[in-house]
N, C-alpha and C positions, 0 to 999 in steps of 0.2 A: 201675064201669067208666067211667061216664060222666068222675066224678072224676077214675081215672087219666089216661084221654087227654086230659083238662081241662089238668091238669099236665101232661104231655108238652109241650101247645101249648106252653105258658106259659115249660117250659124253653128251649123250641128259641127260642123269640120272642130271651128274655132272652137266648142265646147267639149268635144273629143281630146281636142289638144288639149285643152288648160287642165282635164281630168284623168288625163292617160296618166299624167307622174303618181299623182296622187291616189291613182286606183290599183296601179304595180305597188307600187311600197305596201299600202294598205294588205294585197293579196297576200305581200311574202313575209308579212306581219300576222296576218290570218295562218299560214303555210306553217310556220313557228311554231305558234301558239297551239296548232293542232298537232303537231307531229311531239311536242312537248309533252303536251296534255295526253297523248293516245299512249307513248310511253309510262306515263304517270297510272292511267287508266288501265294500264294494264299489268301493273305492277299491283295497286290498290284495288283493283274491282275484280274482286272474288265473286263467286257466288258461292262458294262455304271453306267452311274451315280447312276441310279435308283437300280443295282446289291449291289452296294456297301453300298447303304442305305437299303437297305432291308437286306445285311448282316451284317450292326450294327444293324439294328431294330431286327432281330434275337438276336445279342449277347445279348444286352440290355434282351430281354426277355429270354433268356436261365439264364442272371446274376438276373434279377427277382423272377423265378420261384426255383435257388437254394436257396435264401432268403428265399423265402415263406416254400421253402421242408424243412429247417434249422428251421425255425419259429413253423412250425407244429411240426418235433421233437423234439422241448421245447415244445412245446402243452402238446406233447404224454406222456414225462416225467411228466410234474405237473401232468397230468390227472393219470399217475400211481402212484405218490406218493399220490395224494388227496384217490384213491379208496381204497388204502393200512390204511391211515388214515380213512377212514370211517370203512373201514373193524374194524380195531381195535376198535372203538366206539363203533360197534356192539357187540363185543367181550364182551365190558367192562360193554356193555346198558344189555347184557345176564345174562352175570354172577351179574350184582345187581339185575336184576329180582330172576334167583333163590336165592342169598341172602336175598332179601327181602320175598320168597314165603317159604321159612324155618321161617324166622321170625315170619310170617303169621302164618304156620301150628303149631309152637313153643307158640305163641298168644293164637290161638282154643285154643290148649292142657291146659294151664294153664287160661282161662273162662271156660273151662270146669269142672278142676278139682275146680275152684271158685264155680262154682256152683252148683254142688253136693256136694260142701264145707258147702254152705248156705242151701240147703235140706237140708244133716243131721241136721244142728244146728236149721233149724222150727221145723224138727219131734222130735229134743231131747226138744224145749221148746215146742211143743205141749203136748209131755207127762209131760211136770213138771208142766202145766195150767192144766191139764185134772183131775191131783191129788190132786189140791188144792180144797176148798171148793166154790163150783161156786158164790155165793157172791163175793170172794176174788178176784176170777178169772175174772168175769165181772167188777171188779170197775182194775184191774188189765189191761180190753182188751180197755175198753173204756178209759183210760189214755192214750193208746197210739197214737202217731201222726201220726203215717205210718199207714193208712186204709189197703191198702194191708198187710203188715205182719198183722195184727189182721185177716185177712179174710182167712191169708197162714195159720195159726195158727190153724182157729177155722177146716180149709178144712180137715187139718192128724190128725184132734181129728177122736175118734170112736163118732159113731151118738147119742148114749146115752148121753155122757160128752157134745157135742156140743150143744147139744139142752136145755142144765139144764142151761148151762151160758149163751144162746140165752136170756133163759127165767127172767133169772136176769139184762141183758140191759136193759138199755129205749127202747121207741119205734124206734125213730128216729135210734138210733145207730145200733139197731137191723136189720135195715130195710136196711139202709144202708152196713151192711157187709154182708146182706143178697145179698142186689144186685148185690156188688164184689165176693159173692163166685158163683154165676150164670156166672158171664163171665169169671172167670179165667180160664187160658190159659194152655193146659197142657205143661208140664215141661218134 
């Protein structure tokens, strides 16, 4: 007994084998055939007219709306290359601002030192009018064309010097550097 079913196994094994190639292939022949066929079937098997238009008016707008999805992510691209280029503008629009705001502060610094340049040089010609002899100095202030340097002039004299060559002016001119040393502007 043992023996028979021994042999049973053995046949069934062996026929297992010889049939396992031929029943895979077969299946994934079957597998094809349907998955073929169910596309096909379902392209062709309507159940009315009105099905089969509504499944083009479907495709139609499924083939629509991946145009439109395709369109917009060219959108999306330019619109990141556009932000990337502005970005960079920014970038460029910054850094010529601090370039120019050194410029600027570089500007100050050098009217600045112009003009404490220009101080010194009233107070050194203020002392070299204050030493002359006020005659000299007033046909000296009254030749000159610039009323304000005559008025800068006479302001960093000491009060004594300025009022001797006040006193040598005419009236008019007197009167007039009088008026400009009244509104000058401190420095």
């Amino acid at each position: 007994m043992k023996k028979i079913s021994f042999l049973l196994l053995l046949s069934s094994l062996s026929l297992t084998a010889l049939l396992y190639p031929v029943a895979s292939t077969v299946a994934a022949e079957q597998k094809e055939a349907t998955s073929t066929t169910t596309e096909a079937d379902q392209k062709k098997s309507y159940s009315s007219v009105d099905e089969r238009r509504l499944f083009n008016t479907l495709e139609q707008e499924r083939a629509g709306l991946q145009e439109k999805i395709k369109v917009l992510a060219d959108k999306e691209k330019e619109l990141k290359t556009l932000a990337q280029e502005v970005d960079k503008k920014f970038e460029q629009m910054d850094n010529k601002i601090k370039e120019l705001k050194k410029v600027q502060q570089k500007t100050e610094e050098l009217l600045a030192l112009k003009d404490q340049a220009e101080l010194n040089k009233i107070k050194e010609l203020s002392k070299i009018y204050a030493k002359m002899s006020p005659e000299k100095a007033a046909l000296a202030l009254s030749s000159l064309k610039d009323q304000q340097l005559a008025a800068d002039l006479i302001a960093n004299m000491k009060t004594k010097s300025a009022a001797k060559i006040l006193e040598q002016l005419d009236k008019l001119k007197a009167a007039s550097l009088t008026t400009r040393l009244s509104t000058l502007s401190p420095e």
